[in-house]
C-alpha positions as CSV (number, residue, x, y, z in Angstrom):
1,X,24.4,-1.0,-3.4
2,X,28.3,-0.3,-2.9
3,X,29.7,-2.5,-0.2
4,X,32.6,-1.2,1.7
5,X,35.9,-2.9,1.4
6,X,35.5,-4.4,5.0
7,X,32.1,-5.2,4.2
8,X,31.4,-4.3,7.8
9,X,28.8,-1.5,6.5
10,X,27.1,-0.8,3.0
11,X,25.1,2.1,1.2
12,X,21.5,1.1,0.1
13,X,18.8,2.5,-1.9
14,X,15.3,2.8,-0.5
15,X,12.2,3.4,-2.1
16,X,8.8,3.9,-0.9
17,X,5.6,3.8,-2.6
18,X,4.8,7.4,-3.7
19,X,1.1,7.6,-2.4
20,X,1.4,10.7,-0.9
21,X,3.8,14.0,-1.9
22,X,7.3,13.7,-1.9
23,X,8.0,16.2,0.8
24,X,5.5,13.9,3.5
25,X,7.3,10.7,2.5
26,X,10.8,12.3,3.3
27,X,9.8,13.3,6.5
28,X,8.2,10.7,7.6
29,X,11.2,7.9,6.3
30,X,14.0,10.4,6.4
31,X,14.4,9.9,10.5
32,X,13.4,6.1,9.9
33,X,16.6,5.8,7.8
34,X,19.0,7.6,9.7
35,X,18.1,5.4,12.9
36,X,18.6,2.6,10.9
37,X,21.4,3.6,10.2
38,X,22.9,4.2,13.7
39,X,21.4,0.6,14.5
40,X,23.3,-0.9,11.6
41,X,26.1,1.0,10.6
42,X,24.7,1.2,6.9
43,X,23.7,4.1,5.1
44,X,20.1,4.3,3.6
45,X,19.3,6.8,0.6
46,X,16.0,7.8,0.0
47,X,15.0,7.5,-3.6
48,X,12.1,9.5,-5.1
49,X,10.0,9.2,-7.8
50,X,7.0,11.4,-9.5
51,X,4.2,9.1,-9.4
52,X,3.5,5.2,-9.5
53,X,4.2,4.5,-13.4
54,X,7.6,5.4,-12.5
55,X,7.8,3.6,-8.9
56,X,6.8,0.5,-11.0
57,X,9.1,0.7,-13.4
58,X,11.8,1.3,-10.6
59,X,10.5,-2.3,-9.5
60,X,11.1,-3.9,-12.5
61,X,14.6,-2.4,-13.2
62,X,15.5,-3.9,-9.4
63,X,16.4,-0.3,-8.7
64,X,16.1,-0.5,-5.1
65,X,18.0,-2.4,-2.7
66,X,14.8,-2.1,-0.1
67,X,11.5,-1.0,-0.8
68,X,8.3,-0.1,0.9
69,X,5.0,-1.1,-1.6
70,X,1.9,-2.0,-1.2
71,X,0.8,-5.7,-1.4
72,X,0.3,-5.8,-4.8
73,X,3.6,-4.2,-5.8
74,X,5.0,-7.0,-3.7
75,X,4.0,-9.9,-5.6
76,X,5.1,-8.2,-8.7
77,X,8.5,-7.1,-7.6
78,X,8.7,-10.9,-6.2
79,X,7.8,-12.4,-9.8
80,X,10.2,-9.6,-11.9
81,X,13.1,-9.0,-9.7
82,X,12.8,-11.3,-6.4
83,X,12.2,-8.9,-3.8
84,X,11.2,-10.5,-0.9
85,X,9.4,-9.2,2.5
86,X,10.7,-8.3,5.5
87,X,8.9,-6.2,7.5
88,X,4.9,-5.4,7.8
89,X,2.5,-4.4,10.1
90,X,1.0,-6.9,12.5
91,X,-1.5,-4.3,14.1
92,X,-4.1,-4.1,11.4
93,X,-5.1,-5.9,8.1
94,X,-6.0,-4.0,4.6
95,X,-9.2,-3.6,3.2
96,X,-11.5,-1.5,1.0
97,X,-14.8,-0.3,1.5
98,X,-17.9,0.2,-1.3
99,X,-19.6,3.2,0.0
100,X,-22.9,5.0,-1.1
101,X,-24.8,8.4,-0.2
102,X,-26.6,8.1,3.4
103,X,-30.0,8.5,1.9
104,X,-29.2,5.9,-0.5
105,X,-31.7,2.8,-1.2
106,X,-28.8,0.9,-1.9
107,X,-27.3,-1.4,0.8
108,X,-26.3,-4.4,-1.2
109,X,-23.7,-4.5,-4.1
110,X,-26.0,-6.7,-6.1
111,X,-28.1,-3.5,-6.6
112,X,-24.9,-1.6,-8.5
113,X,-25.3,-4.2,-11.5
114,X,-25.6,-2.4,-14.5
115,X,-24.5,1.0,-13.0
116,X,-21.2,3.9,-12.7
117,X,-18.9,3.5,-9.8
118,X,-16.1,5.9,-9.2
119,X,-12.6,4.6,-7.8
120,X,-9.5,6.2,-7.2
121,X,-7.5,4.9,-10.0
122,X,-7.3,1.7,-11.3
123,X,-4.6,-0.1,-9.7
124,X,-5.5,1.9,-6.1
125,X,-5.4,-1.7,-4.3
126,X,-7.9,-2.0,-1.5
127,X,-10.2,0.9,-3.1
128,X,-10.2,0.2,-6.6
129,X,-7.9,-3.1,-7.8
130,X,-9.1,-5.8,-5.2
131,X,-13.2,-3.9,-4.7
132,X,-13.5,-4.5,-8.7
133,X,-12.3,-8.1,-8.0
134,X,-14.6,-9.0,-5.6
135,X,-17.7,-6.7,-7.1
136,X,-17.6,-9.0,-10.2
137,X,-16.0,-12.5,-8.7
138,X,-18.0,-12.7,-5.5
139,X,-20.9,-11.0,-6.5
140,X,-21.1,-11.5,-10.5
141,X,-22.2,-8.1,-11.3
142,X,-21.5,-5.8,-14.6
143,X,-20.6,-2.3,-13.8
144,X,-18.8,0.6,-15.4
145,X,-15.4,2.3,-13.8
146,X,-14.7,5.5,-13.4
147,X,-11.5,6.7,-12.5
148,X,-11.3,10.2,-10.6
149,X,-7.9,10.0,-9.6
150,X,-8.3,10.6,-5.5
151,X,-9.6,9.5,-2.4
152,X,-11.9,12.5,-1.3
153,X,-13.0,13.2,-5.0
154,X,-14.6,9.3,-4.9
155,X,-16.3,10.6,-1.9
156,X,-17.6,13.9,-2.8
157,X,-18.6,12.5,-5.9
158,X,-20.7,9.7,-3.9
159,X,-22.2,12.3,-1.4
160,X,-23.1,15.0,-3.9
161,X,-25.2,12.4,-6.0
162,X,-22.6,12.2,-9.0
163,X,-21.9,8.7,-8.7
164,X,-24.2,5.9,-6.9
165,X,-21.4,4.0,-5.7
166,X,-17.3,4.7,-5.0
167,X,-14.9,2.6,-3.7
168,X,-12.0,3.9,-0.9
169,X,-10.5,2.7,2.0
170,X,-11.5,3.5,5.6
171,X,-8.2,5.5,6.5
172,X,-8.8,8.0,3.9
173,X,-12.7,8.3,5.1
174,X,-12.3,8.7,8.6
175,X,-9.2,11.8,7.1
176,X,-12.5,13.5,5.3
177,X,-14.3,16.4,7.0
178,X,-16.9,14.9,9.4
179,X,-20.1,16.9,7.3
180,X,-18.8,14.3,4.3
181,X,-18.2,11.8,6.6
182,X,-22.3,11.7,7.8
183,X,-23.5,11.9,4.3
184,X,-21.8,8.1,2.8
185,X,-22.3,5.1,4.0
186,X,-20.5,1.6,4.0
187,X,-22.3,-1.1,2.3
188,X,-19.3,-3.4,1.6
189,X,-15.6,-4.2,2.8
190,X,-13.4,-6.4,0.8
191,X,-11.6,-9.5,1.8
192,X,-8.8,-8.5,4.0
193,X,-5.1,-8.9,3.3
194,X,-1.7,-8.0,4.9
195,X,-0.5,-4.6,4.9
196,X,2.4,-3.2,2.8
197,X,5.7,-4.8,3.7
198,X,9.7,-3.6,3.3
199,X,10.9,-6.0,1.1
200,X,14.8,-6.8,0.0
201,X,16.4,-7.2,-3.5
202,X,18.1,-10.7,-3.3
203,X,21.5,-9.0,-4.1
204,X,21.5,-7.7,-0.5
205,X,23.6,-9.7,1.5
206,X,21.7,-11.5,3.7
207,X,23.2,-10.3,7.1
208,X,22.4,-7.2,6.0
209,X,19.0,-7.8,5.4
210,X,18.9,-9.5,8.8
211,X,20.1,-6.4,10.1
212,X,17.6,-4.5,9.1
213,X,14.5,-6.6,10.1
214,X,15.7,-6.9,13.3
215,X,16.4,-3.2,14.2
216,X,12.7,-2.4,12.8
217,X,11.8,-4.9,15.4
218,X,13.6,-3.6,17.9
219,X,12.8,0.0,16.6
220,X,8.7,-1.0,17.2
221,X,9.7,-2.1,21.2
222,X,11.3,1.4,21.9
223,X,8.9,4.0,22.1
224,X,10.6,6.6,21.0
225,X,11.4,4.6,17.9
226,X,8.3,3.2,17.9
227,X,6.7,6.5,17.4
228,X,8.5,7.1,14.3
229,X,7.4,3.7,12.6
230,X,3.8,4.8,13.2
231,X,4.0,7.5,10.9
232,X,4.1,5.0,8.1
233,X,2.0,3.6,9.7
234,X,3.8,0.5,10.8
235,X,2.1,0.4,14.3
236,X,3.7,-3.3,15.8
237,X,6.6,-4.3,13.1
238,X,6.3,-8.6,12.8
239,X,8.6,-10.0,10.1
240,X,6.8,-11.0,6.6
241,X,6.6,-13.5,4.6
242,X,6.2,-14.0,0.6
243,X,3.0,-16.2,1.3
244,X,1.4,-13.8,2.5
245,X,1.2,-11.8,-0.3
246,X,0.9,-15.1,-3.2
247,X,-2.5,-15.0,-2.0
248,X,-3.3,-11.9,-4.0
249,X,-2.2,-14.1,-7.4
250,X,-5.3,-16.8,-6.7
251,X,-7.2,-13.7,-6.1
252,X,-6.8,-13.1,-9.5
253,X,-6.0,-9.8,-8.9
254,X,-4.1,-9.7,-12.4
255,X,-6.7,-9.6,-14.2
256,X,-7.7,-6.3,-13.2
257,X,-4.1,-4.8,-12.9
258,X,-3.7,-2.1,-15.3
259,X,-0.4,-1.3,-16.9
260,X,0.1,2.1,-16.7
């Protein structure tokens, strides 16, 4: 962050969660920040980085002043550096969903004990890091991950008969082909939790930080604004709070983190 000498205006560092390829996450944020930027009189700088390992490590270094994540990454950031969150969602919650082939006997996770279920990755958070949780605190069973690094390959796995069982997230489902689509079905959703938040580095001054929660607000009253926040998705912008998030932590969600 370099402050100006009237400290009337600042330039920050943003970073956002690379779940998707660089070239989608600039233009969906790019316009974000430059309207920001008109609303506040700061200037916002889009940081990149090649995949999550490094996005963590970003996190831990403090290297952004504001920072989109998922809810995971936010109580991390908030135990290693003090980020703290600003900005969500208030239109939807987060969830994951266990999901086997149509023709499946299966309709209860109790019957995966003792079997192969794909995910993601391991810390994917509603489809992998929080389903795991829940498969083995809720419902006690033993099973055996298998990683398969995306989305569609869980399902396409699932459909074809590869797998018995794959964990993913509705968004991405409804995003596959509707043929895939009608062979999987949902047997299981996880406990729900906030979306991902913009949180703030505690060396932001906090006018600044004020600054920017309230044009997002404002941004998600506007429609022409408004239009540009859903492409986060951020459908209704509400402020966010660190409690939110903590919740995660008696989850035990730790536990199943991996360090990558």
């Amino acid at each position: 962050m370099v402050v100006s000498g009237t400290a009337v205006s600042a330039d920050f560092s943003v970073g956002v969660v690379p779940q998707f390829e660089a070239q989608r996450i600039n233009t969906v944020w790019r316009p974000i920040l430059d309207e920001l930027s008109t609303r506040t009189g700061h200037t916002f700088h889009l940081r990149g980085e090649p995949g999550i390992p490094a996005f963590e490590q970003a996190i831990g270094h403090g290297d952004y002043d504001f920072v989109y994540m998922n809810p995971w990454h936010a109580v991390i950031a908030n135990e290693l550096q003090g980020y703290v969150p600003l900005v969500k969602d208030g239109d939807l919650m987060l969830t994951g969903i266990l999901v086997v082939a149509e023709d499946s006997p299966v309709t209860d996770p109790m019957a995966l004990d003792g079997q192969e279920i794909v995910f993601p990755s391991p810390n994917a958070l509603g489809a992998s890091l929080l389903m795991r949780a829940d498969l083995q605190q809720i419902f006690g069973i033993r099973f055996t991950p298998v990683y398969v690094q995306t989305h569609p390959s869980v399902y396409l796995n699932v459909a074809v008969g590869s797998s018995v069982a794959g964990g993913g997230v509705r968004s991405t489902l409804l995003e596959q082909p509707p043929i895939l689509q009608e062979k999987l079905r949902i047997i299981y959703e996880t406990r729900d939790m906030f979306p991902h938040p913009l949180a703030v580095h505690p060396r932001v001054d906090g006018e600044a930080a004020s600054q920017v929660m309230d044009a997002l607000l404002q941004m998600g009253q506007e429609s022409a604004s408004a239009e540009l926040l859903r492409h986060i998705p951020m459908i209704k912008p509400v402020p966010a709070h660190l409690h939110e998030y903590l919740i995660l932590k008696e989850w035990g969600l730790g536990e199943f983190y991996v360090q990558e």
